[in-house]
LOBALUM-761635 format. One record per residue: x, y, z of N, C-alpha, C in turn; residue number from 1; residue in one letter. Coordinates in pm, whole numbers, plus 50000, padded with zeros to 5 digits. Example, Ala and Ser with C-alpha at 12.3 -4.5 7.8 and 13.67 -1.06 7.14 Angstrom:
! LOBALUM-761635
<r n_u="51319" n_v="49431" n_w="50780" ca_u="51230" ca_v="49550" ca_w="50780" c_u="51320" c_v="49670" c_w="50780" nr="1" rest="A"/>
<r n_u="51285" n_v="49775" n_w="50708" ca_u="51367" ca_v="49894" ca_w="50714" c_u="51290" c_v="50003" c_w="50787" nr="2" rest="S"/>
***
This chain:
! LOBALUM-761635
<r n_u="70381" n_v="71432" n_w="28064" ca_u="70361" ca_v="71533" ca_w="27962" c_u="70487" c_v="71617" c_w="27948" nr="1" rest="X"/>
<r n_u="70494" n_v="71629" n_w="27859" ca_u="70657" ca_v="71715" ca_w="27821" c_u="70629" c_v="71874" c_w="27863" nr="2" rest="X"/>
<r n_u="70749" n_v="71967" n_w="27886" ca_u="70724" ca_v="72085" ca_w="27886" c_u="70761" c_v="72150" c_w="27771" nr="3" rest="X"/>
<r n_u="70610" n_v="72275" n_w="27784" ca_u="70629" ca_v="72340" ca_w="27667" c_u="70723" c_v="72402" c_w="27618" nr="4" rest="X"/>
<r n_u="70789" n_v="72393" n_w="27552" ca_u="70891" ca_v="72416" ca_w="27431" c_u="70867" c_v="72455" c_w="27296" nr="5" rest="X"/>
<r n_u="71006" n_v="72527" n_w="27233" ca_u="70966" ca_v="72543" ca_w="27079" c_u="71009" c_v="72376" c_w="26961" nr="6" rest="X"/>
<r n_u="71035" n_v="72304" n_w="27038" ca_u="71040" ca_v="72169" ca_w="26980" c_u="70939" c_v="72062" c_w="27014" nr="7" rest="X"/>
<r n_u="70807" n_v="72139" n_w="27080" ca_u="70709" ca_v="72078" ca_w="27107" c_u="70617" c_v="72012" c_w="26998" nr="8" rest="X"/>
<r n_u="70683" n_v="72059" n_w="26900" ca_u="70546" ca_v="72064" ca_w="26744" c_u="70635" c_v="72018" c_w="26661" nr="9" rest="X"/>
<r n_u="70635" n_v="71916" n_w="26573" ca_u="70673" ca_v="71864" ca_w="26491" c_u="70558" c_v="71892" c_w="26370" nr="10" rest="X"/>
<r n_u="70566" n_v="71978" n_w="26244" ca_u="70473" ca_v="71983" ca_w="26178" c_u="70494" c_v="71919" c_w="26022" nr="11" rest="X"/>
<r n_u="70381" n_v="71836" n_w="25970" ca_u="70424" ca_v="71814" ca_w="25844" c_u="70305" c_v="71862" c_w="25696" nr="12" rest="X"/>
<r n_u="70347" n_v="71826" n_w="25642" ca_u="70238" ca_v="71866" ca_w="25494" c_u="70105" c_v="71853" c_w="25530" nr="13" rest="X"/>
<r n_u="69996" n_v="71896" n_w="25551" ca_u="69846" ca_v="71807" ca_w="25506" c_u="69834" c_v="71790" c_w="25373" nr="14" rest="X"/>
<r n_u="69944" n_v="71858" n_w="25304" ca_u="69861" ca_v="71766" ca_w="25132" c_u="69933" c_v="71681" c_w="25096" nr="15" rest="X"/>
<r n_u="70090" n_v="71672" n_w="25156" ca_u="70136" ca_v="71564" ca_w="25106" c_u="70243" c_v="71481" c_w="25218" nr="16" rest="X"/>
<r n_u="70231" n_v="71497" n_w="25344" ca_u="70322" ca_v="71452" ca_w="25432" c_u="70458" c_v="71448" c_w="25417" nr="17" rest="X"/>
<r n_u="70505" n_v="71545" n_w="25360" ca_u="70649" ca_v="71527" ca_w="25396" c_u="70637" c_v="71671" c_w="25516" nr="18" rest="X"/>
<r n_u="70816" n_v="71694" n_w="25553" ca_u="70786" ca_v="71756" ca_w="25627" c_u="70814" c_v="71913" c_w="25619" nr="19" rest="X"/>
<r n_u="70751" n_v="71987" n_w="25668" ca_u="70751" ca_v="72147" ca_w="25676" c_u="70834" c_v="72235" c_w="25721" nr="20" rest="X"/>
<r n_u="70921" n_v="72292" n_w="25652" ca_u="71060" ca_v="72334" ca_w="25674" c_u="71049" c_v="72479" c_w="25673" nr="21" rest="X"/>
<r n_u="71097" n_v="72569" n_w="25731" ca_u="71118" ca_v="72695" ca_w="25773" c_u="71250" c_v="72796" c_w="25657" nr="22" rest="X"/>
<r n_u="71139" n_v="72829" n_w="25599" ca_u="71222" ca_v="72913" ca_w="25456" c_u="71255" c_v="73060" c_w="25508" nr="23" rest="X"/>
<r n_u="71312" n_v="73112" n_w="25423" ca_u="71340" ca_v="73275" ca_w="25440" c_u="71325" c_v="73320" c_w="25312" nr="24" rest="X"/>
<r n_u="71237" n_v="73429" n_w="25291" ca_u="71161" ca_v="73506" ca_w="25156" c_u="71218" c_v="73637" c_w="25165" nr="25" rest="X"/>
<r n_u="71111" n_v="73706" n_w="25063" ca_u="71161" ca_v="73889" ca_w="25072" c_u="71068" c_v="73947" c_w="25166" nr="26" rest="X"/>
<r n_u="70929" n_v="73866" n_w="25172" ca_u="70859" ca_v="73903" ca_w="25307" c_u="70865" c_v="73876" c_w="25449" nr="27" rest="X"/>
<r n_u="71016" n_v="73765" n_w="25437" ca_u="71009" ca_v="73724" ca_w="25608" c_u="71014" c_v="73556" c_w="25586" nr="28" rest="X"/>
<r n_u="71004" n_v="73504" n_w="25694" ca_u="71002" ca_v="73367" ca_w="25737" c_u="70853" c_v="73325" c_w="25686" nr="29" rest="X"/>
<r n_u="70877" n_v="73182" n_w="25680" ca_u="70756" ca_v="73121" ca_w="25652" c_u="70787" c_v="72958" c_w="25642" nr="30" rest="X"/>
<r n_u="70683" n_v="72878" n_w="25700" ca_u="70663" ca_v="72739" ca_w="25655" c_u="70660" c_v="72691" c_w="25543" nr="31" rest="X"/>
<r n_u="70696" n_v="72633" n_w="25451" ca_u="70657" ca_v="72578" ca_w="25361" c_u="70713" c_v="72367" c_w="25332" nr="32" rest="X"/>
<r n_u="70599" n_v="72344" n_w="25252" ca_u="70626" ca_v="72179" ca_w="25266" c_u="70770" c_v="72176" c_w="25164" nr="33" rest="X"/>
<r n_u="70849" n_v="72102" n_w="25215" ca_u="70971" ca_v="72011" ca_w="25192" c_u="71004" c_v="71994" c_w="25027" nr="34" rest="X"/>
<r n_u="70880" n_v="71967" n_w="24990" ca_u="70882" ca_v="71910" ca_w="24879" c_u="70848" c_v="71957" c_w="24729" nr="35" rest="X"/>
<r n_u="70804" n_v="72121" n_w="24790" ca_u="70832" ca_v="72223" ca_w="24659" c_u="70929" c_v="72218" c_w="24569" nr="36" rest="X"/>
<r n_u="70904" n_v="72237" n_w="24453" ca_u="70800" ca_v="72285" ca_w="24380" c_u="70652" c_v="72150" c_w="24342" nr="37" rest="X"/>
<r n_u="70674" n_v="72042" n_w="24393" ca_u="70596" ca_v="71972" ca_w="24365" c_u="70495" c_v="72012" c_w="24461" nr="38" rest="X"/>
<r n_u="70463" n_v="72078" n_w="24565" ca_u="70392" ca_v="72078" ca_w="24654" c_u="70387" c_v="72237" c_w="24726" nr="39" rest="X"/>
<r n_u="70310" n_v="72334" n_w="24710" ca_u="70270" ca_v="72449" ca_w="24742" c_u="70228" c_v="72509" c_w="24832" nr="40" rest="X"/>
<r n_u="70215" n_v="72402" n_w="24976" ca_u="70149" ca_v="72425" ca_w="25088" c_u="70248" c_v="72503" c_w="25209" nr="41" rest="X"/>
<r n_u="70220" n_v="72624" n_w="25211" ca_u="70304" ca_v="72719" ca_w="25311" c_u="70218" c_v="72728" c_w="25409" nr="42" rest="X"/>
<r n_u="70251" n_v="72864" n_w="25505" ca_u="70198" ca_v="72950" ca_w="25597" c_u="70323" c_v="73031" c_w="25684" nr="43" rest="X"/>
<r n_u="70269" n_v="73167" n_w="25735" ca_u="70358" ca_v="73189" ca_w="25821" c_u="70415" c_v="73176" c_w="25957" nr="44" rest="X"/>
<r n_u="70491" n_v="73160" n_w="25974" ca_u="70567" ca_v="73130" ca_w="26111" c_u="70481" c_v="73188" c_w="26215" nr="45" rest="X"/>
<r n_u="70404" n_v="73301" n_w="26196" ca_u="70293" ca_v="73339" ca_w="26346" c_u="70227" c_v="73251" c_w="26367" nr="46" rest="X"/>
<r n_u="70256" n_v="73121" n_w="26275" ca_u="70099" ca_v="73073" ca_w="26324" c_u="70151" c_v="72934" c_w="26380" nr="47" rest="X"/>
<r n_u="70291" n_v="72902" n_w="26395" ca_u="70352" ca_v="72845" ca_w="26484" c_u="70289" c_v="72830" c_w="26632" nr="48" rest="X"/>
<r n_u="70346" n_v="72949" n_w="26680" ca_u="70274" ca_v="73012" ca_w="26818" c_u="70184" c_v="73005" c_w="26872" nr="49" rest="X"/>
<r n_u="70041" n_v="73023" n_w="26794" ca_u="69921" ca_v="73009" ca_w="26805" c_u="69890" c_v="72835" c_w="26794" nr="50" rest="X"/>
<r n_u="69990" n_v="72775" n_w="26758" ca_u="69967" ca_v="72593" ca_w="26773" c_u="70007" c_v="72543" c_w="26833" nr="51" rest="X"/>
<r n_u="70100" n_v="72644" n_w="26875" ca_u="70212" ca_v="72571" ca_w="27049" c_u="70108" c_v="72599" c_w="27157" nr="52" rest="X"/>
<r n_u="70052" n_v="72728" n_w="27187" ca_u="69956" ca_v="72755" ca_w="27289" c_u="69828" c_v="72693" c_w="27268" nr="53" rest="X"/>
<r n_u="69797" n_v="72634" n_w="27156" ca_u="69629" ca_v="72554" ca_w="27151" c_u="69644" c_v="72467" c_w="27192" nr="54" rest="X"/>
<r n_u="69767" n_v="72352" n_w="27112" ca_u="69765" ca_v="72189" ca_w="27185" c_u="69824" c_v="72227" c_w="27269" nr="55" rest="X"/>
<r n_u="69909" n_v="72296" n_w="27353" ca_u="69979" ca_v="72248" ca_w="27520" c_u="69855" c_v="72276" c_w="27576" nr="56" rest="X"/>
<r n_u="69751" n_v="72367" n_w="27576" ca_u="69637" ca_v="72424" ca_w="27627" c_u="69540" c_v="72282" c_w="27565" nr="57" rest="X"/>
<r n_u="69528" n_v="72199" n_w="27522" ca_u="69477" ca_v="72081" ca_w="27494" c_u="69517" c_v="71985" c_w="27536" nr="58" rest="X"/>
<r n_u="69616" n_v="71971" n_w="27553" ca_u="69695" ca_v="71865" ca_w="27664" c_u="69686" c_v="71899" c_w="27770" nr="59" rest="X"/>
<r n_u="69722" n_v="72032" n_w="27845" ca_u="69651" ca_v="72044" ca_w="27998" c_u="69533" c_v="72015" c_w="28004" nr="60" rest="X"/>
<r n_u="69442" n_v="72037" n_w="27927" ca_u="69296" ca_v="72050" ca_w="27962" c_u="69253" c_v="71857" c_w="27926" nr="61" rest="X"/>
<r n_u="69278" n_v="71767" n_w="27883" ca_u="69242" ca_v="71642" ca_w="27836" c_u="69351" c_v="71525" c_w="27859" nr="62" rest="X"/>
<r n_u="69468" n_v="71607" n_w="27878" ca_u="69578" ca_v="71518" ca_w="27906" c_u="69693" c_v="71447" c_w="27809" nr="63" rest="X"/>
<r n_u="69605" n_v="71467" n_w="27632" ca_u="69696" ca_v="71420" ca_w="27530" c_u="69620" c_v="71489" c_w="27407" nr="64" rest="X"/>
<r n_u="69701" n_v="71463" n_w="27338" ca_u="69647" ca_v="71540" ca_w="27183" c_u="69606" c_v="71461" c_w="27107" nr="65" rest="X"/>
<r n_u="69571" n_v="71350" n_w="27101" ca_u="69507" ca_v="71224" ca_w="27015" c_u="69357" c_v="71309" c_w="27001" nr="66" rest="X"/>
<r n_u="69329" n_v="71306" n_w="26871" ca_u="69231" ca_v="71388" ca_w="26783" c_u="69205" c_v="71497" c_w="26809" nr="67" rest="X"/>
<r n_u="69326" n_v="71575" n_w="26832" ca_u="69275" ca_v="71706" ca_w="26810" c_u="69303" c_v="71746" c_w="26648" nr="68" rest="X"/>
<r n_u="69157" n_v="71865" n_w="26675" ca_u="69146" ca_v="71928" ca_w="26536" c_u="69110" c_v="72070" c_w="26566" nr="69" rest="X"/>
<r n_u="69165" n_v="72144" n_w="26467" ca_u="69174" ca_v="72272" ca_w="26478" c_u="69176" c_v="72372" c_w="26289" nr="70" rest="X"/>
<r n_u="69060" n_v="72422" n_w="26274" ca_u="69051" ca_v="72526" ca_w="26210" c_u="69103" c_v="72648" c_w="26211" nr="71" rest="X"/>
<r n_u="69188" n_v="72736" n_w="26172" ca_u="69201" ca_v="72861" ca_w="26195" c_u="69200" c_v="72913" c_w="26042" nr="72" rest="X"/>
<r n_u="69157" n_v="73041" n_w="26144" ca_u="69150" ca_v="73161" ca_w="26002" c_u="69164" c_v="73309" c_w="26077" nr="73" rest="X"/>
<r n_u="69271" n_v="73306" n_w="25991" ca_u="69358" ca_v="73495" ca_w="26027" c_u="69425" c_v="73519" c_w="25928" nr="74" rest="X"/>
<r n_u="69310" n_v="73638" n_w="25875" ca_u="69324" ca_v="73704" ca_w="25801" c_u="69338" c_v="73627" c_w="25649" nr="75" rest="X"/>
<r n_u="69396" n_v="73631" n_w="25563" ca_u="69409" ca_v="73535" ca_w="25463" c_u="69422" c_v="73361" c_w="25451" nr="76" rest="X"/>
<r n_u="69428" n_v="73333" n_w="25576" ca_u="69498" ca_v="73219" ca_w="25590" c_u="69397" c_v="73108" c_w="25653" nr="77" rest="X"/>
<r n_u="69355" n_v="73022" n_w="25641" ca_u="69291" ca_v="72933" ca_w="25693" c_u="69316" c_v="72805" c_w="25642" nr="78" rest="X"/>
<r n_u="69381" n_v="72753" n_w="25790" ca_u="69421" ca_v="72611" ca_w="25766" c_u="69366" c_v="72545" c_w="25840" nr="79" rest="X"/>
<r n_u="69393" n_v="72392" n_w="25828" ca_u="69310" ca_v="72340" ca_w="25879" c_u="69451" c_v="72201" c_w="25940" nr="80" rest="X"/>
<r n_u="69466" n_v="72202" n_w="26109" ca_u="69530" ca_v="72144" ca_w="26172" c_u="69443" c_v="72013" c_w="26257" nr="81" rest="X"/>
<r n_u="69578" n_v="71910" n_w="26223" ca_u="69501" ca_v="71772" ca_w="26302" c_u="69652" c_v="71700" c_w="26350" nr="82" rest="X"/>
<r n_u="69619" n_v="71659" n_w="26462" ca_u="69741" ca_v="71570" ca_w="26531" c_u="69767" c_v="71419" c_w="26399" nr="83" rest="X"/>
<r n_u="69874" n_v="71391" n_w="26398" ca_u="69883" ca_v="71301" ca_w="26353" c_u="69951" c_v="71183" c_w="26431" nr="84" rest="X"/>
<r n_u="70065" n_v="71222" n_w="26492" ca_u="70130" ca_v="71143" ca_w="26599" c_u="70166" c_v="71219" c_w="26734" nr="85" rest="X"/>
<r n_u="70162" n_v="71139" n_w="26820" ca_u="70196" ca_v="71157" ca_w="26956" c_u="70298" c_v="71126" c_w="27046" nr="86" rest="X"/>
<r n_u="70356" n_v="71173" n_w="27093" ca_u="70503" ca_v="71103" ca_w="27255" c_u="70506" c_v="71161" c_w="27321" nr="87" rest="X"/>
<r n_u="70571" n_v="71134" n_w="27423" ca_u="70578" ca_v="71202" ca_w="27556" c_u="70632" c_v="71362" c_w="27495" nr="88" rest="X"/>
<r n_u="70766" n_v="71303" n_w="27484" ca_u="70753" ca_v="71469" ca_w="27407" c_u="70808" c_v="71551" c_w="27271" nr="89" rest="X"/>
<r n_u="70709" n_v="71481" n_w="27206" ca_u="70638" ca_v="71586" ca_w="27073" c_u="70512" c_v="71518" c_w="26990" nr="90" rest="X"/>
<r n_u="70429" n_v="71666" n_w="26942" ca_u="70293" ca_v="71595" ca_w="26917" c_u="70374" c_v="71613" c_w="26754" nr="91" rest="X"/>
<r n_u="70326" n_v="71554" n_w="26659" ca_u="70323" ca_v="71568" ca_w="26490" c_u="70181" c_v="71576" c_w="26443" nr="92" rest="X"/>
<r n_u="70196" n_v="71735" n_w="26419" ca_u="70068" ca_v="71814" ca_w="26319" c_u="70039" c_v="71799" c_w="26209" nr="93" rest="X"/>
<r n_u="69970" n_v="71779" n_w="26118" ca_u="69937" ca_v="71770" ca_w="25969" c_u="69889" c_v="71912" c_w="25964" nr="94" rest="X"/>
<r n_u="69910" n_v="72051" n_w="25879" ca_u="69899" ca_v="72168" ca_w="25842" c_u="69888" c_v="72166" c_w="25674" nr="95" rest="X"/>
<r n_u="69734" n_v="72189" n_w="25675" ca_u="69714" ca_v="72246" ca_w="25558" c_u="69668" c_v="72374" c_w="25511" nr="96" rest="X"/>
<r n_u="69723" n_v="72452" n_w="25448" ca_u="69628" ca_v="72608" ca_w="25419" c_u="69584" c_v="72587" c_w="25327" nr="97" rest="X"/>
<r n_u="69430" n_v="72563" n_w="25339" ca_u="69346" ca_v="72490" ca_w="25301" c_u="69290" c_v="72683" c_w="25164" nr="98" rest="X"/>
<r n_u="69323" n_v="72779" n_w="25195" ca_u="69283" ca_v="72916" ca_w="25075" c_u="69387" c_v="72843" c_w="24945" nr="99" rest="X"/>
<r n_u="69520" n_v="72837" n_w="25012" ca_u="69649" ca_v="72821" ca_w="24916" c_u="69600" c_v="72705" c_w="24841" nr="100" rest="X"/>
<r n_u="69588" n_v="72645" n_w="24884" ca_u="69569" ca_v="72491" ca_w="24811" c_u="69478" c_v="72450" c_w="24729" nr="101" rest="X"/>
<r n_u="69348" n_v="72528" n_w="24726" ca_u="69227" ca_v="72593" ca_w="24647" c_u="69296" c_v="72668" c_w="24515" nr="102" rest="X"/>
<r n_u="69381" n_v="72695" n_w="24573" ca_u="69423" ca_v="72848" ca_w="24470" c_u="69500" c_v="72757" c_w="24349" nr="103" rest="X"/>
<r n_u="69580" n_v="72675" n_w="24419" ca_u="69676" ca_v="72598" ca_w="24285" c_u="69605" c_v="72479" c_w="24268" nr="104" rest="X"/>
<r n_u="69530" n_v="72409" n_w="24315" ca_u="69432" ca_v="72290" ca_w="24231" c_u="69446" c_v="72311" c_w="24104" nr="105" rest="X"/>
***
């Protein structure tokens, strides 16, 4: 099992798989997919953190991240996280903010 690190998480689109790149706004940092303007799916960088400590805390506790799934919701934001790939060391997340993505349908 790899040690936890901030290169532990490889994250990509849930709406469209490319991958999720780390912007700078007038409000701060934030995720957003690769492939904007065709594709609208953000979130903010806190919620990085909170996905590094769930799956390493899912990998201690089971030993690997193969199907993990994870809902969150804080405050405006509720996405909805699933492993997609696995290695020794780095898991690849699918992240969708599943409010945002409602909103531009």
């Amino acid at each position: 099992m790899a040690k936890k690190s901030w290169d532990y998480l490889n994250l990509v689109c849930g709406n469209c798989g490319s991958p999720l790149t780390i912007q700078k706004g007038e409000w701060g940092t934030f995720y957003a997919c690769s492939e904007y303007p065709k594709c609208y799916n953000r979130f903010t960088t806190n919620l990085y953190e909170l996905l590094l400590d769930k799956v390493y805390d899912h990998v201690l506790k089971h030993g690997h991240a193969k199907n993990f799934k994870w809902n969150v919701r804080r405050s405006r934001l509720h996405a909805v996280v699933q492993t997609v790939k696995e290695t020794d060391q780095q898991v690849t997340l699918s992240v969708l903010n599943v409010a945002f993505a409602k909103k531009r349908a």
